[in-house]
Legacy VTK file of the C-alpha trace (Angstrom):
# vtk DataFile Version 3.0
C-alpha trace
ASCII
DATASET POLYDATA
POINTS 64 float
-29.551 -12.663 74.496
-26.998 -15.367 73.584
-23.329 -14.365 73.599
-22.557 -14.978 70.011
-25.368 -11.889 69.903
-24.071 -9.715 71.566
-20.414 -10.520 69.833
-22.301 -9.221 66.541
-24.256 -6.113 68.144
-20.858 -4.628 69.855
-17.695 -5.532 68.067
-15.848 -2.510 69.833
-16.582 -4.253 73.344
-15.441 -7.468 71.926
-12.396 -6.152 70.455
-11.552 -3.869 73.576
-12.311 -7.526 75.952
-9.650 -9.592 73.886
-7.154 -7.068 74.356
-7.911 -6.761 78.131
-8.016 -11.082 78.202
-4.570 -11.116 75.865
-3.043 -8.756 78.112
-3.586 -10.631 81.034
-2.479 -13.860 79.693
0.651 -11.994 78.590
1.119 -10.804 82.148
0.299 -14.134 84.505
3.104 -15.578 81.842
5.763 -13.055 82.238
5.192 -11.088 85.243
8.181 -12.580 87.491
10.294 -10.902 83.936
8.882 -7.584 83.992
10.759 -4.369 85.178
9.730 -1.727 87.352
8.950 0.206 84.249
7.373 -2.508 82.342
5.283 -3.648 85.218
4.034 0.113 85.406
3.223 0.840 81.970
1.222 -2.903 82.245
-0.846 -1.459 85.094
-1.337 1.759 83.413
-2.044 -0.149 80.175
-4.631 -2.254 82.645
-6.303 0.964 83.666
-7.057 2.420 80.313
-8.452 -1.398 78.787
-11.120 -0.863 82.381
-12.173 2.645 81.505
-12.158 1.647 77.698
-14.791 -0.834 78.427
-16.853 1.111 80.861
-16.791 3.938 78.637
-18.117 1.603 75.737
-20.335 -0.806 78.190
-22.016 2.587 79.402
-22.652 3.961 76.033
-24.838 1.543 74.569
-28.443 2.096 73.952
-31.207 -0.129 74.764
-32.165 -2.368 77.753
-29.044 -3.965 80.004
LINES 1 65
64 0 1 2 3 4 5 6 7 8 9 10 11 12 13 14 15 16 17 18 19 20 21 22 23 24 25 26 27 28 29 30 31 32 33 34 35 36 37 38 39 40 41 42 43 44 45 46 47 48 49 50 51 52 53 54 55 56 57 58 59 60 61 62 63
């Protein structure tokens, strides 16, 4: 299946995969900025994007 295909069939997975992508961007810019704090709540913020997409990845019907 061509990408722009599966872009249409799973718009959550492509919504939750630009967050994860504009998080990291935001990060590899301004990680030698961020607090303790900030750099922890980025990590957790990391963690929940992951399981986000395995949870959604997981859930979908049909051949993989």
């Amino acid at each position: 299946m061509s990408d722009a295909g599966e872009r249409r069939r799973n718009p959550e997975l492509r919504e939750l995969l630009d967050e994860l992508l504009g998080h990291v961007r935001s990060l590899a810019r301004n990680a030698h900025d961020l607090g303790d704090q900030q750099r922890a709540y980025a990590q957790q913020r990391l963690e929940w994007l992951a399981d986000e997409i395995w949870r959604v990845t997981i859930e979908q019907p049909g051949p993989r």
